[in-house]
C-alpha positions as CSV (number, residue, x, y, z in Angstrom):
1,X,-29.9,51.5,-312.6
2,X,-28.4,51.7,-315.8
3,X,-29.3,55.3,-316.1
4,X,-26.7,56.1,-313.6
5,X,-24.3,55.4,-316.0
6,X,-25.1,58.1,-318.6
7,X,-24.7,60.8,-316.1
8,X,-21.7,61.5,-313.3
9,X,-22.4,59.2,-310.5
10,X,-21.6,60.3,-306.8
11,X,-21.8,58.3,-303.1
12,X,-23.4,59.9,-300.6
13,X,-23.1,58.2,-297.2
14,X,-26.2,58.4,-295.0
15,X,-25.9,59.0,-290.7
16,X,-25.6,55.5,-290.5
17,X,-22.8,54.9,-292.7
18,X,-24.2,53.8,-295.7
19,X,-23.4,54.9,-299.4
20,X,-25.9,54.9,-301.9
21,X,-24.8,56.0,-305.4
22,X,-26.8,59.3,-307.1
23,X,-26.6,60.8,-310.4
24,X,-26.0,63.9,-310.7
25,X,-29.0,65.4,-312.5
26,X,-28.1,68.9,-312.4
27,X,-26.0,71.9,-311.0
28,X,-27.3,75.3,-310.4
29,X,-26.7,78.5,-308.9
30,X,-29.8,80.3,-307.5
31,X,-30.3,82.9,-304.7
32,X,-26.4,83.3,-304.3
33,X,-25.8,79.4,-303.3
34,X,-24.9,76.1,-305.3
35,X,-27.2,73.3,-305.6
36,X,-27.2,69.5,-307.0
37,X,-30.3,68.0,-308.4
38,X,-29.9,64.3,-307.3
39,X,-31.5,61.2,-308.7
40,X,-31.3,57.3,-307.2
41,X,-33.5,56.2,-310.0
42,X,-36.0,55.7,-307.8
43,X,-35.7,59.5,-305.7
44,X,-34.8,62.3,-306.7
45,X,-33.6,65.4,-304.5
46,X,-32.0,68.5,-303.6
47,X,-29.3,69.6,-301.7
48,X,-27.1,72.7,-301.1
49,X,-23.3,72.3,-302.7
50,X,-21.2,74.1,-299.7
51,X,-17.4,75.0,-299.9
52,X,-14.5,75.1,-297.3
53,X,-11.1,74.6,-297.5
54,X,-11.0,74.1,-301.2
55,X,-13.4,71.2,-300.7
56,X,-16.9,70.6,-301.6
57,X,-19.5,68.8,-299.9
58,X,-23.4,68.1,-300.0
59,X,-25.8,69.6,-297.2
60,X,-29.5,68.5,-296.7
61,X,-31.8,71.9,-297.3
62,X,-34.1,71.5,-293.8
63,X,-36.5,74.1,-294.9
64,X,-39.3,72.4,-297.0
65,X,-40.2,75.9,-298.0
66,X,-37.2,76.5,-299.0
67,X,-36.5,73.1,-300.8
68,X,-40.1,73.4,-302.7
69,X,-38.6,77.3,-304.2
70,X,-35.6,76.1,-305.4
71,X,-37.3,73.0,-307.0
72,X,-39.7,75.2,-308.7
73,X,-37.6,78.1,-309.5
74,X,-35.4,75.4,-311.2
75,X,-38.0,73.9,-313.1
76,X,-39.0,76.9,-314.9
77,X,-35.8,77.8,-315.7
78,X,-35.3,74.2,-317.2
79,X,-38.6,74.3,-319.1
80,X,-38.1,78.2,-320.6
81,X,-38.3,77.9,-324.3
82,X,-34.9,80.7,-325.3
83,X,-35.7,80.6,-328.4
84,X,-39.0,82.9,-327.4
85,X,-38.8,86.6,-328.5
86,X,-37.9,88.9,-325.7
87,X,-36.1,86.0,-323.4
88,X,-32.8,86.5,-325.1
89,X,-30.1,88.8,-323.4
């Protein structure tokens, strides 16, 4: 686990009531909602950032359709080489 202490490191507690500590991978906006890229070490997954009250929290994406978009959406954004002609703005 030491890779969890280059990045920012979060708890997540599980139906049960048990926390498990993530690293935040990434942060994204995509389709007009916020999304974290989480990582264990070992798993690594996605879930929806959702606001209220001024407060933030993490909500499972149900959809696998949905969940297999976003991750692939994301990952061609991530591996887009901008320094390519024509993919400046």
């Amino acid at each position: 686990m030491d890779k969890l202490k280059e990045r920012d490191i979060i708890a997540i507690q599980n139906e049960q009531g048990e926390e498990s500590e993530y690293a935040v991978e990434a942060l994204f906006e995509m389709n007009e909602g916020d999304y974290a890229l989480l990582s264990s070490g070992e798993d690594s997954f996605l879930m929806k950032v959702e606001s209220e009250n001024g407060q933030q929290y993490l909500v499972n994406i149900e959809d696998p359709d949905e969940r297999e978009n976003l991750l692939d959406a994301y990952l061609l954004a991530s591996m887009a080489d901008f320094d390519e002609p024509g993919l400046r703005q």
